[in-house]
N, C-alpha and C positions, 0 to 999 in steps of 0.2 A: 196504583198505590202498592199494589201484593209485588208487583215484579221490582217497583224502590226495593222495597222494605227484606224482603226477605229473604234474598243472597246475601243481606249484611248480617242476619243472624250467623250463618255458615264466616262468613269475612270473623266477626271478633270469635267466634268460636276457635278460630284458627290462628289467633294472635296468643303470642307468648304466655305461659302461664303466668309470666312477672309483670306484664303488664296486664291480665287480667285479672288478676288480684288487689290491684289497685281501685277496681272497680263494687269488690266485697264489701257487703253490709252486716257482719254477725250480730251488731245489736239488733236491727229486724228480725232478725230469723232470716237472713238472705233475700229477705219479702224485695228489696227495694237494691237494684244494679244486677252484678252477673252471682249466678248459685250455680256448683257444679258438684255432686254426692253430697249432698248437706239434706237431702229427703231421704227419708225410707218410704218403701212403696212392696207389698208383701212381707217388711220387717227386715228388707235388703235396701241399704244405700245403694241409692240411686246415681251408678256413674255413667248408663248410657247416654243421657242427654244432660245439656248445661241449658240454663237459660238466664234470659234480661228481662227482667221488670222495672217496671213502672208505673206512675197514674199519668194512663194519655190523655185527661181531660185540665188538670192542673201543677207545675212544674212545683209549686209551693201552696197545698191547699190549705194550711192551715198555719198560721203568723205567732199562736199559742206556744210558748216553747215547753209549758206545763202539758200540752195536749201530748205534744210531740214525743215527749216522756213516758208519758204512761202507756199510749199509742203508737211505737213504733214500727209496727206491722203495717199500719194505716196512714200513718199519718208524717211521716219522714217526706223532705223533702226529695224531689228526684235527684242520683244521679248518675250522670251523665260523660261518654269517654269524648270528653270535650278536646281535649290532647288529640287521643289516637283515633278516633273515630265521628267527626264532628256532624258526618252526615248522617249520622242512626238516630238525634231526637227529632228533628224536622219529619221523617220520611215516620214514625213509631208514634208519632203527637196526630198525624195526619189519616191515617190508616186506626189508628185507632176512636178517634173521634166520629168517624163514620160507622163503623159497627157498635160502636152504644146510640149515633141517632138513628139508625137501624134497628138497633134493640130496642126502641122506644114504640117504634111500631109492631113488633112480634107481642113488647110484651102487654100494648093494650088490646089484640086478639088474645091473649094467654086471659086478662082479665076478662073480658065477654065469657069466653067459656067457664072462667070458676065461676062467676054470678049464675050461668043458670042450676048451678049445683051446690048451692046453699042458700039460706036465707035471709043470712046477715047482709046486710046494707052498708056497712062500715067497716069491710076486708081492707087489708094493708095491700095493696094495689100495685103490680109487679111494674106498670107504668111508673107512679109518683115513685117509687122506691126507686128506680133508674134514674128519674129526673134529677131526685132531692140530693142523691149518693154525691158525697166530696173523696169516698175514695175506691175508686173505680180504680183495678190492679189491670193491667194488659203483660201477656209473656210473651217475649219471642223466643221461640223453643228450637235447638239445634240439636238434632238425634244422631251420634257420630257412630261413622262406618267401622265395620268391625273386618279384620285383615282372613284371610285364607285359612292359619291356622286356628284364631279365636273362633269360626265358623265350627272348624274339626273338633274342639275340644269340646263344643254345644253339643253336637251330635252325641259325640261317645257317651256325654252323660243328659241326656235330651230332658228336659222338663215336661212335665207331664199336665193332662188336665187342663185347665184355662192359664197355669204358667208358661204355656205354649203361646199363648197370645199377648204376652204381657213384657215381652224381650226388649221392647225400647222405652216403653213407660205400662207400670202396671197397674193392676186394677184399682178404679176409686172413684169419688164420687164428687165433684164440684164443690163445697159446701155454701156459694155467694147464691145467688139468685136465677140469675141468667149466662150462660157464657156464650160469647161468637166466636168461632174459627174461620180461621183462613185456610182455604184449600193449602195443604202443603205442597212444597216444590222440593224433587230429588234432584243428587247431584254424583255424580262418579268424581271420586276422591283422587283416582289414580289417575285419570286424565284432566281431570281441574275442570271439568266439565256439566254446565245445567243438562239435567233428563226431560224428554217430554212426559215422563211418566213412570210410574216404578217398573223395574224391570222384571221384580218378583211381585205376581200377584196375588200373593198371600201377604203380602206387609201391607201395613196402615194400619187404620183405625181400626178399631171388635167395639161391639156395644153389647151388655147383656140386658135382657129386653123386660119386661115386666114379668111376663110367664117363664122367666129364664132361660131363653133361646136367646143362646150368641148370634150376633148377627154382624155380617162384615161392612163396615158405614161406608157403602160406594159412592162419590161423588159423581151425580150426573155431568156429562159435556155442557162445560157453560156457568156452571154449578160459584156464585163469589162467594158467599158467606153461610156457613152453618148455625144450628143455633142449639144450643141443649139447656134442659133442665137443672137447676141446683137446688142442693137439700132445701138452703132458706126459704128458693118458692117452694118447696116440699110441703115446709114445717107451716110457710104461712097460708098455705091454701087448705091446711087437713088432710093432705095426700089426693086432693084432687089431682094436685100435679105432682110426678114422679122425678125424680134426677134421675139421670141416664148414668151408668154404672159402665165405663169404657177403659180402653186399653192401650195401645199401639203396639201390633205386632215388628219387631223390626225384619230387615231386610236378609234373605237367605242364600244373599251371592256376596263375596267380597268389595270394599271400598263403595258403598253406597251410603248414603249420608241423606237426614230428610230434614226442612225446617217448615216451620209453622208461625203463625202466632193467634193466642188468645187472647181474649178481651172479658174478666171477666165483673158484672156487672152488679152489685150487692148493695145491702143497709149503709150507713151512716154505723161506725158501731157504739151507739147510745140508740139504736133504734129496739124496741121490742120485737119478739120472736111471737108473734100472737096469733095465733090458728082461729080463724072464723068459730063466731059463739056457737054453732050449731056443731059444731064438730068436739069430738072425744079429743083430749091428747093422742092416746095410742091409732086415730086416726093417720095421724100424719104416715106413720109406720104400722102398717099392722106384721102381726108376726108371724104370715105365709110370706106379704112381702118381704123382710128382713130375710125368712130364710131363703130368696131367690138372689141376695147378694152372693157376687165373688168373694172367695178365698180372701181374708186381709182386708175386707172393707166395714170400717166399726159403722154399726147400727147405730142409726138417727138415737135410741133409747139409754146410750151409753155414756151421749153429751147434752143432751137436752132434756127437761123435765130431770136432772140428777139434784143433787142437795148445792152443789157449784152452779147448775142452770136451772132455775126453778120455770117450771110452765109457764108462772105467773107473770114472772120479775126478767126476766132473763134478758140481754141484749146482745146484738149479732155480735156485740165485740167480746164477751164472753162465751158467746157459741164460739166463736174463734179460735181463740185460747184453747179451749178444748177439744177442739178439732185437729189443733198442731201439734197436742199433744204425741196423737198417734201415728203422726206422718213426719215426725222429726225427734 
């Protein structure tokens, strides 16, 4: 399914700007078809990589045109370059539907272990929250090669610190529930050519780690699907569980190109944001961990528990909202 799916990320990445404009959703927020610099990510539009969304689980979840309205981030239907690319929803419905029944299994071992660390009996449960979800987002992500001289002009004025790490996508934090990756595939631009592997081993994924040791996300040999933490499981387990705070270093030789895709796996957004009774709010985030975040990544305490997301009241589609605030 990874070897369908993911040269076709690279394929429309590389299709005319006129015709992949066709495929732009600005009333989403770009949530739903192809987005290309419409993120900021460190407070910089985001042009190294483009990518395609969708919901791989349903083509039209929701028949509501009032829902559609008020929920367009979520709840639009897909679409799809029926025209130009007719084989990218089959091969992106298929691949993506396996890593959420995949995630269904990671995340009822993710629940066994928040149960033995609280005492509540009735935690919003990272399984049912996966099961219940009608809007499950999937990206497939194209991270485009940078030429000879754009290499030289990075040098001369090189970024510093964990902006080193952050050249194809920078630091941030999940804010759904659960995300799956797919091992990514590189490609040499100049000769039209699939890699068996980056050819720079310092590019790929950075994760910064609880204690705040960067770490470089190696894929073992063999390695199909990843899995990482998101704030939501963050906020609803009390910080038993952590979101993984990552990057993607890019590639430091010319014409190399990487594509991926995520699946990432969240609430309904009319679901509550509710932290097991035994836990404090400021549990979710305490504020040694807050200060272990990267550069540019807003603190759980800045969108949640605010006067717009009350502890109490609040629902992941309002945690959203204010989530996008700072990444677009």
């Amino acid at each position: 399914m990874r070897e369908k799916l993911l040269p076709l990320g690279r394929k429309f990445a590389m299709l005319p700007d006129e015709i992949k404009a066709k495929y732009e959703h600005p009333y989403s927020l770009w949530s739903f078809g192809w987005s290309h610099g419409k993120e900021k990510l460190q407070g910089r539009p985001d042009f190294a990589k483009g990518s395609y969304y969708a919901n791989p689980l349903e083509n039209v979840p929701f028949k509501d045109e009032a829902i559609v309205k008020e929920w367009p981030t979520f709840a639009h239907p897909n679409i799809w370059p029926e025209e130009d690319m007719p084989e990218l929803e089959p091969a992106f419905m298929k691949l993506g539907k396996l890593v959420v029944d995949v995630g269904m299994l990671v995340g009822k071992l993710c629940d066994e272990f928040v149960s033995k660390h609280t005492k509540d009996e009735k935690i919003i449960t990272l399984l049912e929250t996966i099961r219940k979800s009608k809007v499950t987002k999937a990206r497939l992500l194209h991270y485009f090669s940078k030429t000879k001289k754009q290499l030289e002009l990075e040098r001369e004025s090189p970024r510093k610190g964990e902006d080193m790490f952050s050249s194809w996508c920078g630091w941030h934090n999940d804010h759904g529930s659960l995300t799956g990756l797919v091992p990514a595939i590189y490609f040499d631009d100049k000769s039209d050519q699939r890699l068996s592997c980056s050819p720079d081993p310092d590019a790929g994924l950075y994760i910064r780690s609880r204690r705040g040791r960067l770490v470089k996300a190696t894929t073992p040999p063999g390695t199909s699907l990843l899995y990482q933490i998101g704030e939501t499981a963050q906020i609803l387990s009390g910080g038993i569980m952590q979101a993984t705070p990552h990057a993607v270093r890019g590639a430091g030789i010319p014409n190399i190109s990487r594509t991926t895709f995520a699946v990432f796996m969240e609430p309904n957004f009319d679901e509550f944001m509710r932290a097991p009774k035994d836990r404090l709010p400021g549990d979710a985030q305490t504020t040694e961990s807050a200060s272990k975040l990267p550069s540019g990544v807003p603190p759980i305490k800045i969108r949640w528990g605010t006067k717009e997301c009350p502890f109490t009241t609040c629902n992941f589609g309002t945690f959203t909202k204010e989530t996008l605030k700072h990444y677009h």
